[in-house]
KOLKEKOL-208015 format. One line per field, with one value per residue (C-alpha): residue in one letter; x, y, z. Coordinates in steps of 0.001 Angstrom, whole numbers, padded with zeros to 6 digits. Layout:
r: (a / ...)
c1: (X / ...)
c2: (Y / ...)
c3: (Z / ...)
***
This chain:
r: (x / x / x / x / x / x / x / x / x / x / x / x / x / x / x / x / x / x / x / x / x / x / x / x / x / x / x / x / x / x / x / x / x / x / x / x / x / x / x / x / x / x / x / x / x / x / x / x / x / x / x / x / x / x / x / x / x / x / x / x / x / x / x / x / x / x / x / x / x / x / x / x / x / x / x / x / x / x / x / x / x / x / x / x / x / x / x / x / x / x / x / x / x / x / x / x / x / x / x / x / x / x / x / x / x / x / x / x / x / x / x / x / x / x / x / x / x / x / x / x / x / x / x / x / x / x / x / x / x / x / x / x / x / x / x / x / x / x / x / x / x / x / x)
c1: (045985 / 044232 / 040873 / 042550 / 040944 / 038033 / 037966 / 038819 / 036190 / 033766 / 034916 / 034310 / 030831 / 029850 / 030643 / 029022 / 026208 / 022671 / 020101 / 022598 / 021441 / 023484 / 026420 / 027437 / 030531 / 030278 / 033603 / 032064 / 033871 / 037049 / 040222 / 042699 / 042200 / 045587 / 046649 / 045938 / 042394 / 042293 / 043081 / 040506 / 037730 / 038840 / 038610 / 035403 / 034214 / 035826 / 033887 / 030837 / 030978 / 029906 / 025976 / 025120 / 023692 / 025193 / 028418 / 028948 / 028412 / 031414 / 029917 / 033049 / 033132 / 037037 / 038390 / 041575 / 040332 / 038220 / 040818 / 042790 / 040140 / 040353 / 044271 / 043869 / 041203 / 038273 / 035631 / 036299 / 034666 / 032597 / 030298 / 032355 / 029140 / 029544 / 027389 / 024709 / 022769 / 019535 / 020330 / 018542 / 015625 / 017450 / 020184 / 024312 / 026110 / 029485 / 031575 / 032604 / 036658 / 038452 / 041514 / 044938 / 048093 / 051020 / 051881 / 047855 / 048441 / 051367 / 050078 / 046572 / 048612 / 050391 / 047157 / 045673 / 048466 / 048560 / 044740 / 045368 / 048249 / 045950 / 043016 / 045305 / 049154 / 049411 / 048850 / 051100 / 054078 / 053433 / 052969 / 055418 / 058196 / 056221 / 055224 / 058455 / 059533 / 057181 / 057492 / 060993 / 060252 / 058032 / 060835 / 062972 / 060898 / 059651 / 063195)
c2: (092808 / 089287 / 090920 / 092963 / 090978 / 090827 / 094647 / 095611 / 093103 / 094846 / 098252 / 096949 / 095322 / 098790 / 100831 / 098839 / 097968 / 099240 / 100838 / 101737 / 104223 / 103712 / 102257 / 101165 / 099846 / 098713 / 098720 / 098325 / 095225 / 096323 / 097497 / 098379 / 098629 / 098408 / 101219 / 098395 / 098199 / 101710 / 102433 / 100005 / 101435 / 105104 / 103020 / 102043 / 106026 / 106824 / 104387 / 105065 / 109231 / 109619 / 107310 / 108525 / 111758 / 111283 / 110219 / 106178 / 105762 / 104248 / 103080 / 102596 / 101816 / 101426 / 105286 / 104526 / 103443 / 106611 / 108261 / 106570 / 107475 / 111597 / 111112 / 110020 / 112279 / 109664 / 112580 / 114413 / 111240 / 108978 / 110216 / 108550 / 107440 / 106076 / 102891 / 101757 / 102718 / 101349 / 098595 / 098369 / 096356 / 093403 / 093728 / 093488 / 090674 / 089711 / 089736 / 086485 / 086195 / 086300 / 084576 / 085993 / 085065 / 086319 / 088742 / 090080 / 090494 / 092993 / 094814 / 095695 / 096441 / 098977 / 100546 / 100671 / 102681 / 104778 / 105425 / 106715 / 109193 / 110895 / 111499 / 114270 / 115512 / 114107 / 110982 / 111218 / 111932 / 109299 / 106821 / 107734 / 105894 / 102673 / 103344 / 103714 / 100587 / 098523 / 099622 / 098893 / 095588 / 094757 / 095886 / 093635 / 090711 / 091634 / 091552)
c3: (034324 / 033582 / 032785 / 030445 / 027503 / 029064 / 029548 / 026120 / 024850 / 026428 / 025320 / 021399 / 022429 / 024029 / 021363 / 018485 / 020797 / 019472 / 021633 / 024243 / 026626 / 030372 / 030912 / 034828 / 036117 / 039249 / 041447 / 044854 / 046031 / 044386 / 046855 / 043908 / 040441 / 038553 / 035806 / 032955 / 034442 / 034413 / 031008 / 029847 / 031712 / 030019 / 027089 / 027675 / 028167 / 025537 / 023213 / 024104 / 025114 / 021724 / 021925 / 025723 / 026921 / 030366 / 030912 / 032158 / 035877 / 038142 / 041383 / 043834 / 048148 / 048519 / 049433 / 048014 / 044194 / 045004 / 045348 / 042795 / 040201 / 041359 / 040837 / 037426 / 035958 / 035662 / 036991 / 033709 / 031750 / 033984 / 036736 / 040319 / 042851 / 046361 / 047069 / 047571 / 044229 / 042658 / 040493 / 037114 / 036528 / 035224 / 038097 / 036677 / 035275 / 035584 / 032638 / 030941 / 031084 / 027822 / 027701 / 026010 / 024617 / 026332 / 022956 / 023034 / 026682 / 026289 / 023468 / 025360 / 028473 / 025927 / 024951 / 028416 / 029135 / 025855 / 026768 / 030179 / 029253 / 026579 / 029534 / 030651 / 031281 / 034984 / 033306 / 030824 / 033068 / 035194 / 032579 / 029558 / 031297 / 031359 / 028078 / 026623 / 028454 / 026966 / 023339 / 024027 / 024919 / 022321 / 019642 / 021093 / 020575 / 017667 / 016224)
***
């Protein structure tokens, strides 16, 4: 959930990014990626599906956000690889953090969420309830 602005940066710079031919998200030290996280990486392949022949690559260790990844549908949009893989030429970079205000927080924990429930109808029923909750929320303070 903190890297949420980082993530969804990273979605926009993908997408309007020229020349862009692989994109690799690399997940092998992670142990659990939260359903915010989640939704912004479907973000991600959902930005840039369009400019790639191949799909983007997630390269995971951890079984369980293997698993977690199968559960939620992400083989139908990224291709899911086990480590250890070639790295390119110019090896990977960590992102730079962005930071966010508590209101741009909630509303990209929203999306996130609204992105994973249209990946497919498992998703949606386990997520509409959060989703509801935090539109819900969000009327309230915006009142």
């Amino acid at each position: 959930m903190t890297l949420c602005a980082t993530l969804d940066n990273e979605a926009q710079r993908l997408a309007d990014m020229p020349g862009l031919t692989t994109v690799i998200v690399d997940l092998r030290e992670a142990t659990n990626v939260d359903s915010t996280a989640l939704g912004f990486l479907a973000k991600v392949a959902l930005a840039v599906k369009a400019r790639l022949d191949h799909p983007p690559t997630i390269v995971v260790d951890h079984p369980d956000v293997r698993r977690m990844l199968d559960v939620m549908g992400f083989s139908r949009y990224f291709t899911l690889v086990q480590a250890p893989i070639a790295e390119p030429a110019g090896g990977l970079a960590e992102l730079p953090a962005v930071k966010a205000d508590e209101e741009g927080l909630q509303e990209r924990i929203l999306e996130a969420h609204r992105i994973l429930m249209r990946m497919n109808e498992h998703n949606r029923a386990e997520f509409q309830p959060l989703v509801d909750l935090l539109e819900a929320q969000q009327q309230r303070s915006d009142s």
